[in-house]
N, C-alpha and C positions, 0 to 999 in steps of 0.2 A: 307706463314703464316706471321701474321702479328708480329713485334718486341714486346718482351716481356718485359712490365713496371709494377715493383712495386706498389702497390694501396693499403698499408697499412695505410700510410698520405696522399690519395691521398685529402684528404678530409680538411686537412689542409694547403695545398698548393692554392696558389692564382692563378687562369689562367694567368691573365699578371700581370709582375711586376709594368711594367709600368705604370701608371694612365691615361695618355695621349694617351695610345698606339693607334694608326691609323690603322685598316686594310690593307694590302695589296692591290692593284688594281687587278684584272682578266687581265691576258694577253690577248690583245686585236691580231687577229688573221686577216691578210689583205681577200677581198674578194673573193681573184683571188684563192685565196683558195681549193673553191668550186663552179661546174662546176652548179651547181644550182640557188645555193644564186646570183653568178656571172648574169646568166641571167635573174634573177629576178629585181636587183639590173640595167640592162641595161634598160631592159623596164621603170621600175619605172622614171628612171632618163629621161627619154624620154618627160615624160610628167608632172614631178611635180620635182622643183628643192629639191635637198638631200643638207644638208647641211652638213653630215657624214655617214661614213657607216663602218663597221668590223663586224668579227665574234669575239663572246666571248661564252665558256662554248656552243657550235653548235647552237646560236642562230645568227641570223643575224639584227645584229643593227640597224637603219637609222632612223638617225632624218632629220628633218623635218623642215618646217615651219607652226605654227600653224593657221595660217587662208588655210591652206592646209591639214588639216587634214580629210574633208571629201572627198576633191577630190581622194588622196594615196588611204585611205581605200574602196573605190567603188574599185579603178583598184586592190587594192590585194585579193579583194570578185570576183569581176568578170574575172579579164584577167590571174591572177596569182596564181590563186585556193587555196586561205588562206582564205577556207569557216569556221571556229568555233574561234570565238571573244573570249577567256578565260578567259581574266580580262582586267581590266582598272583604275587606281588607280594612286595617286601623290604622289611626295616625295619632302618636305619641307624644301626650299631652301631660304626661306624668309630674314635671318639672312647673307647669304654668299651673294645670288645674287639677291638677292631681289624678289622671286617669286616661283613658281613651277616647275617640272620637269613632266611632263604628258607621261604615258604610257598606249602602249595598248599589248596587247598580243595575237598573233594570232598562227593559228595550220593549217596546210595544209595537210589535211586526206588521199591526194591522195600523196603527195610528203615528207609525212615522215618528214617534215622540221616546223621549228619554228622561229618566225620573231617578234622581238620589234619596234614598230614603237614608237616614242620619239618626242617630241616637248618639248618646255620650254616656258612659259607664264608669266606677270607680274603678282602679285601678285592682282593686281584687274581687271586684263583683261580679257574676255569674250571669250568660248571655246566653240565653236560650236556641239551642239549634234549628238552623230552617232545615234541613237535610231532608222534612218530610215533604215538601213542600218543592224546591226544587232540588236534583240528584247531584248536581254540579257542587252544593253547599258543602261537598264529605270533604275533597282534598284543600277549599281555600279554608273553611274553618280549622281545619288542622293545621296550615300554614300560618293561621291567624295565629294561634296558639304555642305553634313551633317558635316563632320570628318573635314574637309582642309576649306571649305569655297572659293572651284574653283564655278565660277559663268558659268553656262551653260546654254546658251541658246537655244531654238528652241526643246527645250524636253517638252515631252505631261504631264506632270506632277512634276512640279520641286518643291518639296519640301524634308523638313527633311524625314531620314526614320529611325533614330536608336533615336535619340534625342525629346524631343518635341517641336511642333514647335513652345514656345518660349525660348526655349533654349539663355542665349547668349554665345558665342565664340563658336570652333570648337576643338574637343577635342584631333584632332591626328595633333596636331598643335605643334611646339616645345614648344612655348611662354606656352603652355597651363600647368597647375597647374602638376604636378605627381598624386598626390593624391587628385583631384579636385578640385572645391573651395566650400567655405562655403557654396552657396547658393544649392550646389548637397545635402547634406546632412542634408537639412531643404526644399527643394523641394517640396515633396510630401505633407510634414505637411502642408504648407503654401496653396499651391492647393487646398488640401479637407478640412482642420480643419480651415486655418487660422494662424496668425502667432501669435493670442491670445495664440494656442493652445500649444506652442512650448515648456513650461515649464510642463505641463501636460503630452506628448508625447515622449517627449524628441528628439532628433537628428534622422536619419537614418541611419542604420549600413550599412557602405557603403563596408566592407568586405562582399561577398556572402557568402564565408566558415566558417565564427565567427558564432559558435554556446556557447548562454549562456546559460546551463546546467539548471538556477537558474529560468531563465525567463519564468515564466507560463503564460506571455500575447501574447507571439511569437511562443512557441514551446511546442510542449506534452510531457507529462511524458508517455512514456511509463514504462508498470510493475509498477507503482506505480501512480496513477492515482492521483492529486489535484483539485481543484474548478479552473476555470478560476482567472490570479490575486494575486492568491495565494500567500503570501511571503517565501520563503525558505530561505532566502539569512541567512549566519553566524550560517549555523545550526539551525536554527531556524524553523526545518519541521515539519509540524504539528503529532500527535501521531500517525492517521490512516494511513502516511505514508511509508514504508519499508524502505525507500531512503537510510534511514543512517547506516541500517543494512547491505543495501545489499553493500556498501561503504567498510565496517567493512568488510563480508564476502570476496568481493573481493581482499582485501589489504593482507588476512588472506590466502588465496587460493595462491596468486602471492609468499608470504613467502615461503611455505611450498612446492610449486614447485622448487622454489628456494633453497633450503636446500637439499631436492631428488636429485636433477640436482648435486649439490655438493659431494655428498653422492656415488653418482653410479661414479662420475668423478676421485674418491679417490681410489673405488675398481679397475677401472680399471687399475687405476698406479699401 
């Protein structure tokens, strides 16, 4: 059973105190480990030089050299039965080392086992496509590319896939904005209206979740149905309305729950 913590503040307490705090590293676990990984890890080295290798959390590590990345991943498909490609995806190292961290993730169906293969790449250097090798490679290498701006070559179709494609920068980039830049949230307008239109339209609500209760050019009334356009805003609903009654009604419901709830709390003391 697991130790028992107080959670009456837990909601006021700060996870780390510290601002700076650094995660932990994953204890890195040598190869000889396992009687598997071990003989995986003999072949591979046989024929494509490793530049590292460990177990961490029962995955088995190994980087690489990345203009070797297609040769590894053929001999871990064909000779060493890590037939299902899971992901492929970089982690942005531009700021510390000047470049990427490139991984792939593999699953070996028959041996229960699971294998990172790891390369690191300059930041404008050119990452040869697996796409022939497993089919899953076409949408994450394009996302690789979309999101980070890794340049991949020798893929049947290399373009943006979440962005459009003239998007500029890349958005899971560190450098990149938090909360975007200006031009995200005047996008759309300037595409279809124009950017005559930007004062007429106004911005784009770049929150998916912001809903304005008020706005009858974005969203329905339901139960109380207005014209397209309509203005509501400052109480201001037109008479054929409900809106402000049912406002009233609910505010009035929530009280008088409230008072019952107090009421039965009193008898039972």
């Amino acid at each position: 059973m697991r130790e028992y913590k107080p959670k009456d503040d837990v909601q006021n307490k700060s996870y780390f105190s510290d601002r700076f705090y650094i995660t932990p590293s994953i204890p890195k676990v040598d190869v000889c480990q396992d009687k598997i990984f071990l003989d995986d890890v003999e072949l591979l080295s046989s024929k494509v030089k490793i530049l590292d290798k460990y177990i961490q959390k029962e995955h088995l590590v190994i980087y690489i050299n990345p203009k070797e990345n297609i040769n590894a991943i053929e001999i871990l498909k064909n000779e060493l039965q890590y037939d299902m490609l899971i992901d492929i995806s970089a982690i942005d190292y531009i700021s510390s080392k000047g470049g990427f961290e490139i991984f792939y993730e593999f699953l070996s169906m028959s041996k229960h086992k699971r294998l990172r293969l790891k390369c690191f790449i300059e930041e404008k250097e050119e990452l040869n496509s697996v796409y022939s090798l497993f089919k899953m490679a076409n949408w994450s290498e394009r996302e690789m590319y979309d999101m980070y701006g890794v340049k991949i070559i020798n893929h049947p179709n290399m373009k943006r896939i979440l962005m459009p494609n003239d998007w500029h920068d890349h958005p899971l980039r560190k450098t990149y904005p938090l909360h975007g830049d200006e031009a995200a949230s005047w996008y759309e307008v300037d595409k279809i209206f124009g950017k005559e239109a930007r004062e007429i339209i106004g911005p784009e609500i770049r929150d998916a979740a912001a809903i304005d209760r008020y706005d009858t050019t974005r969203f329905a009334r339901l139960g109380h149905e207005v014209p397209y356009g309509t203005d509501i805003t400052n109480g201001k609903e037109p008479e054929h309305t409900p809106l402000a009654y049912q406002e009233e009604g609910g505010v009035k419901l929530i009280k008088k729950f409230k008072e019952e709830e107090s009421v039965t709390l009193k008898e039972r003391r």
